[in-house]
N, C-alpha and C positions, 0 to 999 in steps of 0.2 A: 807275693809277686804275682800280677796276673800278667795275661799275653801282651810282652811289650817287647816288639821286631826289633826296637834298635839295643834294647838291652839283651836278645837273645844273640845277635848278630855277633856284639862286643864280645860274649863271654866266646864263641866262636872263633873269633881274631885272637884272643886271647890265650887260649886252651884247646884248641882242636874240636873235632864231635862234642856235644853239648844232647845231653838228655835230659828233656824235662818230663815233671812229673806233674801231673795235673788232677787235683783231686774234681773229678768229672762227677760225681754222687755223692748223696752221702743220706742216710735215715738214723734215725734219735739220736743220740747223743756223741756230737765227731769234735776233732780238736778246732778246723777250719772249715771254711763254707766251701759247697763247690764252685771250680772260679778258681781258687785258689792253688797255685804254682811253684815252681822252684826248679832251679836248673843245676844239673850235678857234671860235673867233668871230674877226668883221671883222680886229681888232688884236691878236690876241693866243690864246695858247692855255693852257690845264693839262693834266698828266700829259703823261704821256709812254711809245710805244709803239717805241721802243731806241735813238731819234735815227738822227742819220744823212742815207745818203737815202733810205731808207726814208721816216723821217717826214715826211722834205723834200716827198716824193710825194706824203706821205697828207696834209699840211696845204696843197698845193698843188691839191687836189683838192679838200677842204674847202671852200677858202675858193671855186672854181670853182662848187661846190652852191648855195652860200648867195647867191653872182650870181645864178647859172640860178634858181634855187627850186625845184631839183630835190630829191626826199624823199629817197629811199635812191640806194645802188652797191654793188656788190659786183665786187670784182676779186682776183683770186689773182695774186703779184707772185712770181718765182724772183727772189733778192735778187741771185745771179748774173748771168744774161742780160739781166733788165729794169734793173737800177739798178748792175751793174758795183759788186756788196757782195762781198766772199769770203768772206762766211758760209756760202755753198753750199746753203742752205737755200731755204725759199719758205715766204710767208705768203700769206695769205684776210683782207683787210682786209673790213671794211663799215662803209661811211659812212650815217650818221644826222641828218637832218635832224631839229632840234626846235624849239618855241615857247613859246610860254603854252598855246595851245590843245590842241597835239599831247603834249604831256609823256605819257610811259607811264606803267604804272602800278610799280607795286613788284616786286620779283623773287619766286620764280620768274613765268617769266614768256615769252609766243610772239605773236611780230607777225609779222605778214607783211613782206614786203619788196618788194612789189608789189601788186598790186589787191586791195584790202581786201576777203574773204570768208569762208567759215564756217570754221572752223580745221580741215583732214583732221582725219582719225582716228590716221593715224601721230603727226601733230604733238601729239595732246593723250598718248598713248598715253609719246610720250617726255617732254611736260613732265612729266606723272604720276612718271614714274620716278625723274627727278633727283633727286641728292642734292645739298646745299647742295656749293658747291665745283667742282663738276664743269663741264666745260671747256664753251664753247657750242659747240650744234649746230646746222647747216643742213639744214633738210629740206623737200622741198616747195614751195620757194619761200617759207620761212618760218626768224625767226631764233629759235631757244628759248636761252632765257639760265635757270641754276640761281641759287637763294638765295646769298648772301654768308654763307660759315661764321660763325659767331659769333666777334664777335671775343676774341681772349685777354688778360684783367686784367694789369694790368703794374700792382702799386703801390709807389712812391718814398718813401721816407721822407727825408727832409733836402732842404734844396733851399740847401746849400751848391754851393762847384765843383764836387764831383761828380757830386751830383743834377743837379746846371742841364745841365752837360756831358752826362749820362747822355739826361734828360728833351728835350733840341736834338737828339740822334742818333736817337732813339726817335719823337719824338710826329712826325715827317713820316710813316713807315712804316705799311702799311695793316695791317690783323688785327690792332690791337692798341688798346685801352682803356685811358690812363693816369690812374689817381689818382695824387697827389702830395699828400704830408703833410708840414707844419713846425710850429713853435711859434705863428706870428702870420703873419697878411695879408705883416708888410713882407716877411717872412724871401723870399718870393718877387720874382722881376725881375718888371719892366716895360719890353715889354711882355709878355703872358704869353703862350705857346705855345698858335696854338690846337688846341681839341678835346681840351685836357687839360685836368679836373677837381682845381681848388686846395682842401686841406680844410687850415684853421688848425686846431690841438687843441692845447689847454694839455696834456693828457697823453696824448701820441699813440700809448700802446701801447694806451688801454681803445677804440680803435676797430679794434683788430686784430679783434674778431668782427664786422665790417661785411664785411669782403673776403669776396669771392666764396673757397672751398677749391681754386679750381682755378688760382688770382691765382699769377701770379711775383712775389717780392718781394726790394727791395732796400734794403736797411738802411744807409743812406749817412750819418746825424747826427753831429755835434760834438761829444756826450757820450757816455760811454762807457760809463753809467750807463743813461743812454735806450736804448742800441746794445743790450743785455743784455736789458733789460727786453720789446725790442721782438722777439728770438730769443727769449724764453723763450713771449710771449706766441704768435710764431707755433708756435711748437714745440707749445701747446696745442690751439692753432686748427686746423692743417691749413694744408698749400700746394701745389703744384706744384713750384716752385721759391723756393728761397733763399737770398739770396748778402749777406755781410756784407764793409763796407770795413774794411783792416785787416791788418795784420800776423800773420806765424805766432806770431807772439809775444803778440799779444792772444790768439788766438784758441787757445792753446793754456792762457788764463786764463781766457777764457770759455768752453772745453768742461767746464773743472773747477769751475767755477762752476753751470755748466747741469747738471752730473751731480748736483750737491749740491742742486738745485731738485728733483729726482727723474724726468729726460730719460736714458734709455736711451743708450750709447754709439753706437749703430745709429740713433737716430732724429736725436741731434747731429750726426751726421755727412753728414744730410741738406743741411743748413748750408755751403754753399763760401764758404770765407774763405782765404786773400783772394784776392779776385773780378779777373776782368780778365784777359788776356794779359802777363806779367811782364816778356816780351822786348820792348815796347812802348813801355816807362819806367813811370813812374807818373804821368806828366803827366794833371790831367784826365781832356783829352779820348782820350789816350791808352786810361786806363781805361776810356771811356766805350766805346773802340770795339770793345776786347776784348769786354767787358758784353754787347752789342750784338749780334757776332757768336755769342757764345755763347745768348745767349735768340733767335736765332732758329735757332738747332743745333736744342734743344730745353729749356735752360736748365737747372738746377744742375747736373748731370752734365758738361757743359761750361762752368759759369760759371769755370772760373778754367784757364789751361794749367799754372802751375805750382806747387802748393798748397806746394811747401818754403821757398817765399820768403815 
């Protein structure tokens, strides 16, 4: 979990004071990158910064805060000497006291971590600089955290077994925006994934020009008919990535089909069919995990390990 206001807000509404842990550092070998977050209240916590005892420590100290009423901490942990991890590594935790009152504001973004005063000049000199992405830094007695990259389109088509399987592996994972398209409201479970976007379409390829051009797309439907119509249309569109369920053998009827539309044999072939890790099975959620692994590689180029199957 990295810095996300509306999700720090909720747990706030929800539970009272919320401290979070933010692994601010870290050298050789750590469970999580720094960036990486988790927010602890009274009874209970979310995300997660590599388990462990590591987190044992940092949700033991947490909840220690929110006794004391104490605001911040910051402590650097060798995962070796201090908690007996054979990571070999060492992190720079910092703990965050929050409320209603106290909530920050949105990213980018430099607080102190101490007595509240005017921001140095080094500290705004590096907020300036940040790019979205980039790791936080400690300076000054001050914590500067960078914007949240934009997250990347992921759109589902079908929301049979392998969309469902696909959309349950996917919609937990951060930096990603999932649309999800079928025929009707039922065609989706109950209850529904959150933070993912259901769109019913009686003809779900004329919303192929809604997607964002930089959207992964995955063409998972029942009809084989729709499956065509929904490669042709992206084929029109633009995409980053795209990966059709299916066989070398559909897909060796839909490239001659899509040439006969007037699709370049170089631009069909932008298309990974069929999608997934092969040695996996085809179970699902098997597919789903290949899928998975492969868009977060960097998707088509790795959507599928073995396109002869």
């Amino acid at each position: 979990m990295s810095f996300e206001r509306d999700s720090l807000a909720a747990a706030i509404a929800a539970h009272g004071p919320v401290v979070r842990v933010l692994v601010a550092a870290s050298a050789g070998s750590a469970p999580r990158d720094p960036g990486t977050a988790m927010l602890v209240w009274e009874d209970g916590q979310s995300g997660t910064i590599g388990g462990g005892a590591l987190e044992h420590e940092a949700v033991r100290a947490a909840r220690g805060m929110l006794v004391a009423g104490r605001r911040t901490a910051q402590r650097r942990l060798p995962l070796g000497p201090a908690l007996r991890q054979c990571c070999g590594g060492a992190v720079t935790l910092v703990w965050e006291r929050f409320d209603d009152v106290s909530l920050p504001g949105t990213l980018p973004n430099a607080r102190p971590l101490g007595p509240a005063g005017d921001m140095p000049a080094p500290v705004a000199r590096k907020l300036a600089a940040m790019r979205p992405g980039t790791a936080p830094a400690l300076l000054d007695g001050w914590l500067i955290e960078a914007a949240i990259p934009e997250a990347r389109p992921l759109w589902v088509w079908g929301a049979g077994h392998v969309g469902r399987a696909v959309v349950s592996v996917m919609a937990p994972l951060q930096g990603r925006v999932i649309t999800w398209i079928d025929l009707a409201l039922d065609c989706f479970p109950a209850p529904f994934p959150e933070g993912v976007t259901a769109i019913p379409a009686a003809a779900p390829a004329a919303l192929m020009p809604r997607a964002p051009q930089q959207a992964d797309h995955l063409i998972l439907t029942r009809d084989h008919d729709l499956d065509l119509a929904l490669c042709h249309a992206a084929l029109l569109h633009g995409f980053a990535s795209c990966g059709l369920i299916g066989s070398a053998t559909k897909w060796a009827r839909f490239r001659s089909r899509l040439a006969a539309l007037g699709h370049s044999n170089a631009l069909i072939s932008r298309i990974a069919c069929p999608i997934g890790d092969t040695s996996l099975g085809r179970d699902p959620q098997a597919i789903a995990v290949g899928v998975a692994a492969a868009l977060l590689k960097g998707g088509n180029e790795t959507m599928t390990r073995d396109r002869a199957v």
